[in-house]
ZAMARGU-4260 file (C-alpha; in steps of 0.2 Angstrom, whole numbers, plus 5000, padded with zeros to 4 digits):
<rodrens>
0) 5000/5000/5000 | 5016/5011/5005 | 5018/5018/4984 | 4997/5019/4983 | 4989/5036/4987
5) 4972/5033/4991 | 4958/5039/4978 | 4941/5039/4990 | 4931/5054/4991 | 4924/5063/5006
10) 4908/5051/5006 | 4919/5034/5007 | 4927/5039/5021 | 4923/5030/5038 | 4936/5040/5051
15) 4940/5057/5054 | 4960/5060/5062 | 4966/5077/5066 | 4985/5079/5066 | 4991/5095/5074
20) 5009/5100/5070 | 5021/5111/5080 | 5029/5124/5065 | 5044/5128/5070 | 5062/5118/5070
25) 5062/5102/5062 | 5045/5097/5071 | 5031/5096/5057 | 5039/5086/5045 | 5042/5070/5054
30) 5024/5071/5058 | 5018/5074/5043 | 5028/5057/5037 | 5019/5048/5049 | 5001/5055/5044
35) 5006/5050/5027 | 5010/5030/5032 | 4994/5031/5042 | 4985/5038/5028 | 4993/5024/5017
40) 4987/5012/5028 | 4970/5015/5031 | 4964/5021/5016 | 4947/5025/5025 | 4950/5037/5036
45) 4952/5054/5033 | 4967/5065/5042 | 4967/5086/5043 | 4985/5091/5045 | 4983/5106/5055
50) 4998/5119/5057 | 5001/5138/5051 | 4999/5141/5035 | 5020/5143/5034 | 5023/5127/5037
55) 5009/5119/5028 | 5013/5128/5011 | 5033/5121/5014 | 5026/5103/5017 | 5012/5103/5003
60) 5022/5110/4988 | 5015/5105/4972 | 5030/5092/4971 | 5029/5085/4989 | 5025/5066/4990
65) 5010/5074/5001 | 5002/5082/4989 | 4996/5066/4981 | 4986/5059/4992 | 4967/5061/4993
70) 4965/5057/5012 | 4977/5070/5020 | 4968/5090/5019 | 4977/5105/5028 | 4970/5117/5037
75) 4979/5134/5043 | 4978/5141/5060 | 4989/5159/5064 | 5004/5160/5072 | 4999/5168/5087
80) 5009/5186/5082 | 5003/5202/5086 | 4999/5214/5073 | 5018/5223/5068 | 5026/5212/5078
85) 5046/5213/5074 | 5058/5200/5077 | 5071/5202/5091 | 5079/5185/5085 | 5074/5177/5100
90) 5069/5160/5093 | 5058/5156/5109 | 5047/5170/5108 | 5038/5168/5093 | 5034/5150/5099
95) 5029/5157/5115 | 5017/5169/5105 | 5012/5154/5094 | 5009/5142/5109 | 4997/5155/5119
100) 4984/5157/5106 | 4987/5140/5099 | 4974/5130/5108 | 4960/5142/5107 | 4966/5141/5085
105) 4968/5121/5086 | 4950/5121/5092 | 4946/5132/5080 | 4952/5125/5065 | 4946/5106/5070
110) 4928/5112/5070 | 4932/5121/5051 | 4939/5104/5048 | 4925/5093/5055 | 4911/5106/5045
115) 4922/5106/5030 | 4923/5085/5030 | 4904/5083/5037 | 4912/5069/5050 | 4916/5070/5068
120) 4935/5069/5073 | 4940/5052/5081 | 4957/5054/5086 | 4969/5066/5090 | 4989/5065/5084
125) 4999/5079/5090 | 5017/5082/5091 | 5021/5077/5108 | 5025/5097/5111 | 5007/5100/5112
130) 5003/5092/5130 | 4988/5102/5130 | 4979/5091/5119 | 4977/5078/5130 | 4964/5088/5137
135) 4957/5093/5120 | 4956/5074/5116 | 4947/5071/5135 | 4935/5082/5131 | 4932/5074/5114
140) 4931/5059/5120 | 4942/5053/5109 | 4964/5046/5108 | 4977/5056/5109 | 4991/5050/5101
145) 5007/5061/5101 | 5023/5061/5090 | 5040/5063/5100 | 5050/5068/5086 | 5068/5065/5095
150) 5077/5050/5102 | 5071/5039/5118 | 5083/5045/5129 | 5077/5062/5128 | 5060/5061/5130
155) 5062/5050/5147 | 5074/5064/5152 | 5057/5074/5151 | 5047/5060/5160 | 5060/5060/5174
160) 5062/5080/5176 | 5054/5080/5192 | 5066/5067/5200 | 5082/5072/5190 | 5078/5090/5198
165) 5076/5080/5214 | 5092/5073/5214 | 5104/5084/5207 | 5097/5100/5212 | 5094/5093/5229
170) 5113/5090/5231 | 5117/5107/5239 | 5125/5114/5223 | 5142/5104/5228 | 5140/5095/5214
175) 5141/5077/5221 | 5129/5070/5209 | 5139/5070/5189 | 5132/5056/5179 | 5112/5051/5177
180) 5114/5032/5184 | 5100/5034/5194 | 5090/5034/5180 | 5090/5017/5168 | 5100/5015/5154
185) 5110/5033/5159 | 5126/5027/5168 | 5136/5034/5155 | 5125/5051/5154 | 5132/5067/5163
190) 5122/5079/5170 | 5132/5093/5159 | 5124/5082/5145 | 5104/5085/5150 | 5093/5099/5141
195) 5093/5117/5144 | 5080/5120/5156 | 5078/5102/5164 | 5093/5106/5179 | 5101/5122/5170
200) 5096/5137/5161 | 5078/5146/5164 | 5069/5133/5172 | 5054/5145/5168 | 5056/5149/5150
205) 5040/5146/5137 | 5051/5130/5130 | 5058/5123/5148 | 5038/5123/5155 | 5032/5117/5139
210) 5044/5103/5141 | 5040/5098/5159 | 5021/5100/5159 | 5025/5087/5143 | 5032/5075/5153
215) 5019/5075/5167 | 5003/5075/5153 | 5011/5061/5139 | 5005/5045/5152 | 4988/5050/5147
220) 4989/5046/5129 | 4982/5032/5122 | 5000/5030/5113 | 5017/5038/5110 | 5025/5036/5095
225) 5045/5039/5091 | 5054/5040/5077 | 5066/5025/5084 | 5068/5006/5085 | 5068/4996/5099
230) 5085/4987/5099 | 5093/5006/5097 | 5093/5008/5114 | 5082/4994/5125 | 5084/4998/5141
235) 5078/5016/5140 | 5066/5011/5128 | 5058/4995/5142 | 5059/5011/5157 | 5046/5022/5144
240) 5036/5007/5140 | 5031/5007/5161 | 5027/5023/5158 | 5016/5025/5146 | 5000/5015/5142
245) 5007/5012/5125 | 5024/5014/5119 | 5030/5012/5100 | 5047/5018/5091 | 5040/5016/5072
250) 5055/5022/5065 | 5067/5024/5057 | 5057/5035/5047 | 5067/5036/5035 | 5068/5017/5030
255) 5049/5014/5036 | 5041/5031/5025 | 5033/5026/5009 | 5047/5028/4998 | 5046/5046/4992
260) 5055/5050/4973 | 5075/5053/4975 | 5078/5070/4978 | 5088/5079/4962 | 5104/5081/4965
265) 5107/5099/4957 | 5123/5102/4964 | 5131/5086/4960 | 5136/5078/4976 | 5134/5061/4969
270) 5142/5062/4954 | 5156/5069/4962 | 5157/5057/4977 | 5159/5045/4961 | 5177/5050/4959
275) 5182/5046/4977 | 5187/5031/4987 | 5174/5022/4998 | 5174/5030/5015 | 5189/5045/5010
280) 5177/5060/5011 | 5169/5070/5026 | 5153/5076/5022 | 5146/5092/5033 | 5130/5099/5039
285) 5126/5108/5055 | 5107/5106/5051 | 5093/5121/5046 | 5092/5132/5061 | 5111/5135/5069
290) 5127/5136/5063 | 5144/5138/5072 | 5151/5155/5077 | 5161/5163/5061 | 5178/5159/5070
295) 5171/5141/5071 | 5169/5140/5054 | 5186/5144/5050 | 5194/5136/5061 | 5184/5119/5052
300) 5189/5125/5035 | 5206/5127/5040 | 5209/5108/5045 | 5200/5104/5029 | 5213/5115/5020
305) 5227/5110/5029 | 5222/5089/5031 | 5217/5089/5011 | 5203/5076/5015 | 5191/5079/5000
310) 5173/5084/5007 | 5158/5092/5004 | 5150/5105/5015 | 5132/5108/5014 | 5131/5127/5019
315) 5116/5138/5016 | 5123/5156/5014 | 5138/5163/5006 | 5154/5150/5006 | 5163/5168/5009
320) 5158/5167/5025 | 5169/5149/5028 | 5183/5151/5023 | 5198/5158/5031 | 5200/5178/5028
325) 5213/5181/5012 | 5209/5164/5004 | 5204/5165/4986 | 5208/5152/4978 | 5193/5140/4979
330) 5202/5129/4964 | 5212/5123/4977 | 5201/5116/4988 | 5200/5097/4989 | 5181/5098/4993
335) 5162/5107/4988 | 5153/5117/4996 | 5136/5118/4992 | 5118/5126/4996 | 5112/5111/5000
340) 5113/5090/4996 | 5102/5074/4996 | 5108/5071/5013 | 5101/5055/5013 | 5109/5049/4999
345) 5125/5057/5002 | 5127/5047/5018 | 5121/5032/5007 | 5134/5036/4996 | 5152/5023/4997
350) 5164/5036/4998 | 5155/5045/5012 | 5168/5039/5027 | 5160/5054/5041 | 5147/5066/5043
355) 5152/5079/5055 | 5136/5085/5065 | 5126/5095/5074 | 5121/5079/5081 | 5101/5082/5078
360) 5089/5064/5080 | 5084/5065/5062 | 5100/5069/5056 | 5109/5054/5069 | 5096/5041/5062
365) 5100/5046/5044 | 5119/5042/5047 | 5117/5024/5055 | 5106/5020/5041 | 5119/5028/5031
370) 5132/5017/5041 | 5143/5032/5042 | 5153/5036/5059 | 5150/5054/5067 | 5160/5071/5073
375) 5148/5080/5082 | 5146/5097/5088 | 5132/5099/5097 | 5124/5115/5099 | 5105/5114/5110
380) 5092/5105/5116 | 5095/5085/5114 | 5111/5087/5103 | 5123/5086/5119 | 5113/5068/5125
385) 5113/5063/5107 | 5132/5066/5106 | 5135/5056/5125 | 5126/5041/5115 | 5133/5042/5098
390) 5152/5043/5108 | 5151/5034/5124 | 5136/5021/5124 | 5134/5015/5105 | 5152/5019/5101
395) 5150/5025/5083 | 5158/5041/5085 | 5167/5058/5092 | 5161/5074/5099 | 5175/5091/5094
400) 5187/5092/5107 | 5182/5104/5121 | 5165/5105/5113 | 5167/5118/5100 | 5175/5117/5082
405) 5195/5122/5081 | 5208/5117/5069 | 5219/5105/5081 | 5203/5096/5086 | 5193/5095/5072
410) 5212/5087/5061 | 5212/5074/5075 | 5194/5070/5075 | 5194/5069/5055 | 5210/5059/5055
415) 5204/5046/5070 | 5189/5041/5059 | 5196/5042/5040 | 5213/5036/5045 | 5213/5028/5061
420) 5211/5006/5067 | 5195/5017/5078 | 5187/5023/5063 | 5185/5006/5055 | 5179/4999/5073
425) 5168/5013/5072 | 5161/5008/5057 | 5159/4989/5059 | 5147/4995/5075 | 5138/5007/5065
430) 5134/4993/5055 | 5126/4981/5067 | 5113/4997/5072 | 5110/5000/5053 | 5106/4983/5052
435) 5094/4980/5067 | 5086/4997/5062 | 5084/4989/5044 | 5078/4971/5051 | 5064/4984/5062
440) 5055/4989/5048 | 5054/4973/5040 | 5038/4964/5038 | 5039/4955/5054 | 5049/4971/5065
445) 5048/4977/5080 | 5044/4994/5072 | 5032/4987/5058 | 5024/4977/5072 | 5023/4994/5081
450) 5017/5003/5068 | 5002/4989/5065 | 4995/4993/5084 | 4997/5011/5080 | 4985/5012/5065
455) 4973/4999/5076 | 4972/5014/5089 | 4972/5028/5079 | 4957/5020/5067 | 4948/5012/5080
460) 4935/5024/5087 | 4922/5028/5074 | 4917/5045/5070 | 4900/5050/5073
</rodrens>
C-alpha cells in the first residue's frame, strides 16, 4: 500500500483524524511522514493536517509526496503574532506567541475541519509538544496519540524531570551528583549532558515549562509514537514502556516512510562522490536552524585545508563566510561546498567515510542507516545527549574536542575516523545498528509490528 495514494472521496470515508503540528524547527515534517504511512494504511479514514499556513505551504508543495494523496487535507491556524510584531531574533518568543493562542486556533480550526469533511473527529495526533491536547482529546472523547519527534533518551529525560531535579538539584549545589545512573539506561549520561531547562538554564522559559508540563501530561495518551527502533537503545526504551499506556518507536522514518522519489541532485554531490574512494570523504552539515560562530567555521575550514581530506559542506549562505579571511583560491580546495545536498543519499553514498554533525535525531538516524561514523558538535536541546550516546554508549563516534569546532581538534577527530584502526571499529558498530534498524521495519519488525498497533488505535473509534 506504501507507493498507493488513496483515491476515495469525502463520502467513502469511515474515520476522521486530526494531526496537529508544531511549525517551527524540524517538528512538522516528521509528523507529517507519519500521517502519510497512516494515511497509506488506512485508506478510509480521513486525516486534517493542522499547522500555520507557513509550514503547511513548505510541506504541501506542488512536488511534495503529500500532495498526492486524497485522504490527507490541511488546514491553517495563525501564528499567534501580534499585529507589527518585529523579530528580536529570539527563537523562543515567537513559539511562546504561537503556543498562547494556539489552543483556542487548534480548536478552531478542527471544528472548520469537521464542517468542511461533514464527519466528527475520532482521534487526535499531535506532536508530543502539544501536551495540551490531552485535554482537547478528554474532552472529545476521543485518543490522543502524540509524536516525540527526537530519540528515547530524551523524551524520558522529560518524563523523569521532576526526579532528576530532585536529585541533582537537591545535592546542595556541591555537585556530588555527575552522571544520570540513577536513571536506567544513563550510567554513562552526565548531568552537563541534560537539556537546557531540565537542571540548567531558565527553568521557567515558554520552552523549559512546555517541556515539563509534557512529561507530566504524555502518560495520558492512548500511545506515544517515536521516530526510533527498539533494539537502538532497549533499556531506555523497556523504562518508557512502564510509563506509558502504549509505547511504539515506528522508526526509522526514513527506511519505514513510503518511499518518496529521490531527491535531484542539482549540485552534483553524487556524481562527484563518484570519483572518490569508499569511505575517504567528510561530508558536513550543522542542520537548518544554527550554525557555528564565524571563528568556528574557520577554524573547520582550516583543517579541511590543511588535512586535504576531500569533502563536501552543505552550507546555506555565502561559502565567503567559511573560509579563512585572504583565501581565494577556491580551485584549490579538495572539497564542495554547496547550498544544499540529498543528505540522505549522500550518507548512502560509498565514499562518504563521516558526517560531522550537529548531532540532531533525524540527522543521527540518517547516518546509521547511512552506516557512516559521526564528529559532532552539538549545539542545544538533545544534541549534547545525542552526542553522550553516539560517543560513549553506542560507540559510533566523536564529539570536537572541548566542545566547539577548532583546527587542532577537528584534524584529530577527522583523522581518527578516515585514517585511524578506531574509525574502522567505528564503522563495523555502525553497521550492526543500521542493520537492526533495517531488520525493524521489515515485515515482521519490532517497528512494523509497532506501527500495526498504531493504525489499530488511531482508526479504531468511529466517527459519529
Amino acid at each position: 500500500m506504501a507507493g498507493q495514494n488513496p483515491k476515495q472521496t469525502s463520502t467513502h470515508y469511515h474515520h476522521h483524524v486530526a494531526a496537529l503540528a508544531f511549525p517551527f524547527g524540524t517538528h512538522a515534517g516528521p509528523l507529517l511522514s507519519l500521517v502519510l504511512r497512516l494515511a497509506a494504511a488506512a485508506p478510509n479514514t480521513t486525516f486534517s493536517f493542522i499547522t500555520t499556513s507557513k509550514a503547511n505551504s513548505s510541506l504541501f508543495s506542488p512536488t511534495s509526496e503529500a500532495s498526492g494523496f486524497r485522504n490527507v487535507k490541511t488546514y491553517n491556524v495563525s501564528d499567534g503574532l501580534p499585529e507589527g510584531f518585529v523579530p528580536t531574533g529570539h527563537p523562543e518568543q515567537p513559539i511562546g506567541f504561537f503556543l498562547k493562542e494556539a489552543p483556542a486556533n487548534f480548536r478552531n480550526a478542527m471544528k472548520e475541519a469537521e464542517a468542511g469533511i461533514g464527519l466528527r473527529i475520532g482521534c487526535l495526533v499531535t506532536d508530543a509538544f502539544f501536551w495540551f491536547a490531552g485535554d482537547m482529546a478528554e474532552e472529545m472523547k476521543v485518543p490522543w496519540v502524540p509524536l516525540w519527534t527526537a530519540g528515547p533518551r530524551s523524551l524520558y529525560v522529560h518524563v523523569a524531570t521532576d526526579l532528576i531535579r530532585q536529585r541533582v538539584l537537591g545535592t546542595s549545589g556541591n555537585g556530588e551528583i555527575k552522571t544520570l545512573e540513577f536513571l536506567p539506561g544513563f550510567s554513562k549520561v552526565e548531568v552537563a549532558d541534560l537539556p537546557e531547562g531540565v537542571v540548567s538554564g531558565n527553568l521557567e522559559s515558554p520552552i523549559s515549562t512546555l517541556l515539563h508540563k509534557m512529561g507530566q501530561e504524555l502518560p495520558k495518551a492512548a500511545a506515544v509514537a517515536l521516530n526510533s527502533f527498539e533494539e537502538a537503545e532497549p533499556e531506555v526504551v523497556n523504562a518508557l514502556k512502564s510509563r506509558f499506556q502504549n509505547f511504539f518507536n515506528v522508526g526509522p522514518f526514513n527506511l519505514a516512510s513510503p518511499s518518496p522519489p529521490l531527491l535531484e541532485d542539482e549540485t552534483g554531490c553524487l556524481e562527484w562522490l563518484d570519483k572518490h574512494k569508499p569511505a575517504s570523504v567528510a561530508y558536513i552539515s550543522f542542520g537548518s536552524v544554527v550554525r557555528p560562530p564565524p571563528h568556528e567555521l574557520e577554524a573547520f575550514a582550516q583543517a579541511l585545508i590543511e588535512s586535504g581530506f576531500p569533502f563536501i559542506w552543505s552550507f546555506r549562505g555565502n561559502a565567503d563566510d567559511i573560509l579563512p579571511k585572504g583565501f581565494d583560491d577556491k580551485s584549490s580546495l579538495n572539497g564542495k561546498i554547496v547550498s544544499w545536498a540529498p543528505q540522505v543519499q549522500v550518507l548512502g553514498h560509498a565514499s562518504v567515510g563521516v558526517f560531522v554533525t550537529h548531532c540532531g535525531w533525524n540527522s543521527t538516524l540518517e547516518s546509521i542507516v547511512g552506516g557512516v561514523p559521526m564528529i559532532g558538535r552539538p549545539f542545544f536541546g538533545d544534541q549534547k545527549m545525542n552526542m553522550r550516546t553516539i560517543e560513549s554508549i553506542w560507540g559510533i563516534g566523536v564529539g570536537i574536542e572541548g566542545g566547539i569546532l577548532t583546527k587542532h581538534g577537528a584534524i584529530k577527530a577527522l583523522e581518527l575516523i578516515l585514517k585511524g584502526k578506531e574509525g574502522n571499529e567505528m564503522r563495523q558498530k555502525i553497521r550492526v545498528l543500521k542493520n537492526l534498524a533495517q531488520s525493524a521495519v521489515e515485515g515482521d519488525g519490532s517497528s512494523t509490528k509497532a506501527f500495526n498497533s498504531l493504525v489499530e488505535i488511531v482508526t479504531k473509534h468511529e466517527g459519529i
